[in-house]
C-alpha positions in Angstrom: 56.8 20.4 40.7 55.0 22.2 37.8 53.0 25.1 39.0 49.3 24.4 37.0 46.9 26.7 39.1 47.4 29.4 41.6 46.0 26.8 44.6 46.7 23.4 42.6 49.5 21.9 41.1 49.4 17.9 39.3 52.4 15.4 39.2 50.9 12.3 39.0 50.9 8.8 36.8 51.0 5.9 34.2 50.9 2.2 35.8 52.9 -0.8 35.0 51.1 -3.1 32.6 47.6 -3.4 34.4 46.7 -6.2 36.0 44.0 -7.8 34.1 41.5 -9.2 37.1 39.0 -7.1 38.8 40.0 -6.0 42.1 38.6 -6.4 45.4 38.8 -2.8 46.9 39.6 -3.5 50.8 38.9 -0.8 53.6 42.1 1.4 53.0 42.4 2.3 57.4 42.3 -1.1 58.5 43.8 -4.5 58.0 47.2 -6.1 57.6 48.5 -3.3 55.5 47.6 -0.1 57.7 51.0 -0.2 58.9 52.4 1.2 55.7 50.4 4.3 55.2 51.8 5.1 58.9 55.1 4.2 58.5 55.3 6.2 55.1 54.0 9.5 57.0 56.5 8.6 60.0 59.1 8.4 57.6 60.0 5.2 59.5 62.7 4.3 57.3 63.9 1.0 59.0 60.6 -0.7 58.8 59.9 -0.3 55.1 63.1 -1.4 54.6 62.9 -4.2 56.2 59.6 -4.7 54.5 61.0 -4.3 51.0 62.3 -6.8 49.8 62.6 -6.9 45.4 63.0 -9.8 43.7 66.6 -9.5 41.6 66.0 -9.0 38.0 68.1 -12.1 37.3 66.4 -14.1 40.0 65.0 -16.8 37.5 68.4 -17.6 36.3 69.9 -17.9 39.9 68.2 -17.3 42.9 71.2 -16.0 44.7 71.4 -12.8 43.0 68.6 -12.2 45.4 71.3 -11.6 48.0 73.1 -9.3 45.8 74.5 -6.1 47.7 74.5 -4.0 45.0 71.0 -5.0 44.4 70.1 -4.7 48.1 71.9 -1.1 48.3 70.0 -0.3 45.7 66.3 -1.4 46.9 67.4 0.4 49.9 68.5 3.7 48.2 64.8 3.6 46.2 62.9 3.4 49.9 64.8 6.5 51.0 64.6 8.6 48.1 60.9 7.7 47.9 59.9 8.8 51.9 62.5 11.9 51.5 60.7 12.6 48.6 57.5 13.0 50.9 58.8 13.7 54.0 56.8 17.1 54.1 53.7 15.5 52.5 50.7 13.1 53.3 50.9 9.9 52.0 46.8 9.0 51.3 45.9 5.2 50.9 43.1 5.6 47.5 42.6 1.9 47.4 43.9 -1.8 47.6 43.7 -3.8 44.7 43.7 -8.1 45.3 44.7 -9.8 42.9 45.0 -13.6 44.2 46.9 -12.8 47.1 48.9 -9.8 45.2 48.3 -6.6 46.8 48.4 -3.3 45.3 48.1 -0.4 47.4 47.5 3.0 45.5 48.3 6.0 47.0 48.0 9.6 46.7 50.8 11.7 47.9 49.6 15.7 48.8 52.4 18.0 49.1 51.8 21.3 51.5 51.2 23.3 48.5 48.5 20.9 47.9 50.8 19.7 44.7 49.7 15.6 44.2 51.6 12.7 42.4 50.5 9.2 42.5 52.4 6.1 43.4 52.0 2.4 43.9 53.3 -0.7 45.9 53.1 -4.1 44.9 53.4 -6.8 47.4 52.1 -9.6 49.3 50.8 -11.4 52.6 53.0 -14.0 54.3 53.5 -15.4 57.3 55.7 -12.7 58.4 52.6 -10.4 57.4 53.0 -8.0 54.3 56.0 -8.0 51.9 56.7 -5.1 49.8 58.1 -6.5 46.1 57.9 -3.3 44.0 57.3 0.2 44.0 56.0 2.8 41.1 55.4 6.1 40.2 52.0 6.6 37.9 53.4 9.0 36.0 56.0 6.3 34.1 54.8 3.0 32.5 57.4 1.0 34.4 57.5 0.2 38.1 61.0 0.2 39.5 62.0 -3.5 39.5 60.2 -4.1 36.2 62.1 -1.0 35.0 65.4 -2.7 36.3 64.3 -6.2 34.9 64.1 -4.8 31.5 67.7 -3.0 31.7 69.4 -6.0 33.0 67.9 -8.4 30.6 68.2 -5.9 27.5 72.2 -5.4 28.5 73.0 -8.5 30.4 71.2 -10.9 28.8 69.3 -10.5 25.5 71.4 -9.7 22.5 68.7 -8.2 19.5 69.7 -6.6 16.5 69.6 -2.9 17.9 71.7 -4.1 20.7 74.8 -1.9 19.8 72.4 1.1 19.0 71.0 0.8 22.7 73.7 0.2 24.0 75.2 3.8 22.0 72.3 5.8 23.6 72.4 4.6 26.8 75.8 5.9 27.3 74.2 9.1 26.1 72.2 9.0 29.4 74.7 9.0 32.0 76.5 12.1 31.7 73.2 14.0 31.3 71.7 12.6 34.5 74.9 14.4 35.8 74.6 17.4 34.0 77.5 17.4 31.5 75.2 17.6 28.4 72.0 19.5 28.3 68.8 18.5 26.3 69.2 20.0 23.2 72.2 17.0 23.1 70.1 14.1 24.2 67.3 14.8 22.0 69.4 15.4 19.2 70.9 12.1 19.9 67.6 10.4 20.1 66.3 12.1 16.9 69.7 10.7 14.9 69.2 7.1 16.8 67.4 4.2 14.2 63.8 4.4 14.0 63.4 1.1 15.9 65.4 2.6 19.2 63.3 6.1 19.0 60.4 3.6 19.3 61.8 1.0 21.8 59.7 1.1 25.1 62.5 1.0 27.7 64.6 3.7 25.7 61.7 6.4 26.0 61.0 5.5 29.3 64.6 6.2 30.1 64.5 9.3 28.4 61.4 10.4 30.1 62.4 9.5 33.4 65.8 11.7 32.6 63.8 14.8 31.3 61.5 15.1 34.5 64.1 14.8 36.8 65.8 17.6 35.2 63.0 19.7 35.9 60.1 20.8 33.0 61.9 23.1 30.5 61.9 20.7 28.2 58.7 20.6 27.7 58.3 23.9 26.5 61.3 23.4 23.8 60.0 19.6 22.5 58.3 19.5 19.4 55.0 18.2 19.1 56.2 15.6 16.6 59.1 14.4 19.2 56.9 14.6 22.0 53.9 12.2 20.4 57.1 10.0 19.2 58.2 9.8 22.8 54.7 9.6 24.7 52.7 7.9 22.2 49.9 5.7 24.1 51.6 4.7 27.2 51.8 7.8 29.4 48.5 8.6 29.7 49.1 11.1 32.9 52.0 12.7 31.6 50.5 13.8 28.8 47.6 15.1 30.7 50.0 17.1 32.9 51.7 18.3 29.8 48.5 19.6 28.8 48.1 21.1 32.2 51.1 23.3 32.1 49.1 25.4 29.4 47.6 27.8 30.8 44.6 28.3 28.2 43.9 24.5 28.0 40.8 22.8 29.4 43.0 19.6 29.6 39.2 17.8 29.3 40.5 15.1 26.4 43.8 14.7 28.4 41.5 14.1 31.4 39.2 11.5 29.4 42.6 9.3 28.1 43.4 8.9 32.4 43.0 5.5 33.9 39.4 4.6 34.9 40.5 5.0 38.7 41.7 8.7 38.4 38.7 9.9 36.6 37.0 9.8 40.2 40.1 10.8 42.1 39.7 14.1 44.1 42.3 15.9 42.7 41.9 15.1 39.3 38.5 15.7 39.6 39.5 19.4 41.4 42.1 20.1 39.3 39.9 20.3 35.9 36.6 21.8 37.6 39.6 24.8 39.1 40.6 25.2 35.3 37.3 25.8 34.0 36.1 28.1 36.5 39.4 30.2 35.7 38.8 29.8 32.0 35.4 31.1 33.1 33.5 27.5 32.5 30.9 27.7 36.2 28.6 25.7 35.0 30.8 23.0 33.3 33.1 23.2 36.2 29.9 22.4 38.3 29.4 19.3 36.5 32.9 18.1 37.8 32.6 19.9 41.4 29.1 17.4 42.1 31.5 14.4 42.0 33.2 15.9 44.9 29.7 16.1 47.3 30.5 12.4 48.6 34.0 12.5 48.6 35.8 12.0 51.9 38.8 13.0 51.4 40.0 16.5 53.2 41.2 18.5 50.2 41.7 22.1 50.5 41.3 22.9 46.5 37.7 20.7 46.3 36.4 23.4 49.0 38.0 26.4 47.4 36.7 25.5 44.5 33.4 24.2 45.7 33.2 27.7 47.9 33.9 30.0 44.4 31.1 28.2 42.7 28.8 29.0 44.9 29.9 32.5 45.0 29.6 32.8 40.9 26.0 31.3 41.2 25.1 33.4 43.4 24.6 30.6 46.3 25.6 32.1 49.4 24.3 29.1 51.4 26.5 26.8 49.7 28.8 29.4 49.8 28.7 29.0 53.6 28.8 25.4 53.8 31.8 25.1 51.8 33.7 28.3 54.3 32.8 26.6 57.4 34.6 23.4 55.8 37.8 25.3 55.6 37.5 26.9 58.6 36.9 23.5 60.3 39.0 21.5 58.3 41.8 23.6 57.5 41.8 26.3 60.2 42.6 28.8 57.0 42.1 32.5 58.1 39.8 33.9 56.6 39.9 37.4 54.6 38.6 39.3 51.9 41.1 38.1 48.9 39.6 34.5 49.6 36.2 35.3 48.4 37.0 38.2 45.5 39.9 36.6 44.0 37.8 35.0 41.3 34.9 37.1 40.9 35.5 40.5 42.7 32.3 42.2 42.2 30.2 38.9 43.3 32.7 38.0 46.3 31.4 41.5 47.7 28.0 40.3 47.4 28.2 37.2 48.9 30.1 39.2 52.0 27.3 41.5 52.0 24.6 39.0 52.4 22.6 37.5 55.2 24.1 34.0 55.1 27.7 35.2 55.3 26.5 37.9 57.9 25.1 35.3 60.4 28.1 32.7 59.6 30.4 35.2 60.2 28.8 36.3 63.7 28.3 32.9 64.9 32.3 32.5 64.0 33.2 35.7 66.1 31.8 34.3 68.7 33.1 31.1 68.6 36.4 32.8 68.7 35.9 34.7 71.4 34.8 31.6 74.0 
């Protein structure tokens, strides 16, 4: 996790290629596919299991590879890294896309430190109900199986004129994933690969995928050259939350590159008005906290930050509205550092005036019966 804000922090994004219809958006807590919201926050691994079921990269040239235990084992490895990998956080169904029958259910995943990535799952209805095909992180251009597809056709079956240089690097790849080699070799690896493999798709996506799960030092050591070379256009996200682990950086551009459907997500939307308001931005980081009024979604940071808004504009009515929502919501305590950490001299003022006052009684009270 990459620590952004003191109450936010962003791992999120970039899909497979899009799909190109417009989608039907479907009630997210009903239907056929409710099941796999709960079973993701049960961490009911037998279920999704048995409900994910990938189609073998090398189905089209024999079906039976389908039936593959290497390529079952591995399906089945991907379901429990993914729900160990949120076993401590809330798995939050945004929307459904339909495309023809082909479901895509986007989720957002909250950790308890209010961290957020973003991940997909592709499937669709039959008669046995829903059938999970494919899974994906946002933050990488590839789902898993297309990921897979690409590797096995690139090595197994495909044989283009930079096939010896790919397959060069690719060895380069394994005993990093295991530590033996440490980024300053990969990269410099990369950097003396041909110009056609530092551009290849699959190669940087490999690489990425390497680097992040290596943990984020690299990105402080990349050059900006290297890291345009390996993001380029396709990882829209990750190159917003590269901007985001800059401290001094709006990260507003980064934000406008995002897909269309993140622009309105709640924690995107949070985590930009939170960095304006620290870079001392209120009223531009009001602009961004109005797109939260409608949202349903309980977010601890939208309230924070909706609650030191209306402290800095002096507001203590909103103010109050926004503490009885963590109160209620949250059950937070709460104490003095809450409402000064921001703006010390103004957080006294909102706890000296008459809203707060009567809020604050009323909540004795209640706390007493």
């Amino acid at each position: 996790m990459w620590r952004l804000v003191p109450l936010l922090v962003l791992v999120g994004c970039t899909s497979t290629s899009p799909l190109k219809q417009s989608s039907e958006l479907v009630e997210p807590s009903a239907g056929p596919t409710s099941w796999v919201t709960s079973a993701l926050n049960q961490q009911d691994l037998p279920l999704l299991q048995a409900a994910f079921q990938p189609q073998h990269p090398l189905h089209q040239l024999d079906p039976s590879f389908d039936d593959d235990p290497a390529w079952r084992s591995m399906a089945s490895e991907w379901v429990d890294e993914i729900v160990a990998h949120g076993r401590d956080g809330d798995w939050q169904l945004r929307r459904i896309d339909n495309f023809n029958g082909k479901l895509r259910l986007q989720y957002r995943l909250v950790h308890p430190d209010f961290s957020v990535e973003y991940f997909y799952f592709d499937g669709e209805m039959d008669e046995r109900g829903v059938r999970l095909e494919d899974m994906g992180n946002r933050l990488y251009h590839y789902s898993q199986v297309t990921l897979m597809s690409q590797l096995y056709h690139r090595i197994a079956v495909e044989h283009s004129p930079n096939h010896q240089a790919f397959g060069d690097f690719f060895e380069y790849l394994a005993p990093f994933n295991h530590g033996l080699i440490d980024a300053d070799a990969i990269f410099s690896a990369y950097l003396q690969a041909p110009i056609a493999i530092q551009q290849d798709r699959l190669i940087r996506e490999l690489l990425l995928r390497a680097l992040m799960s290596q943990g984020d030092d690299w990105m402080s050591t990349i050059s900006l050259a290297v890291r345009q070379r390996l993001l380029a256009d396709d990882y829209p996200l990750l190159s917003a939350v590269i901007c985001m682990q800059q401290a001094l950086q709006d990260c507003r551009e980064a934000y406008q590159q995002l897909p269309e459907d993140l622009h309105g997500d709640v924690a995107m939307v949070t985590e930009i008005g939170i960095r304006l308001l620290q870079g001392d931005s209120p009223a531009l980081a009001a602009s961004y906290a109005q797109q939260l009024a409608s949202s349903q979604v309980d977010y601890f940071p939208a309230y924070w930050l909706q609650l030191q808004l209306g402290i800095v504009n002096q507001d203590h009515r909103a103010a109050v509205v926004s503490l009885e929502n963590l109160v209620q919501r949250f059950d937070v305590q709460i104490d003095k550092e809450m409402v000064t950490q921001l703006y010390p001299e103004l957080g006294q003022q909102f706890l000296q005036s008459r809203p707060f006052k009567r809020w604050a009684q009323r909540y004795a009270e209640a706390e007493l019966n």
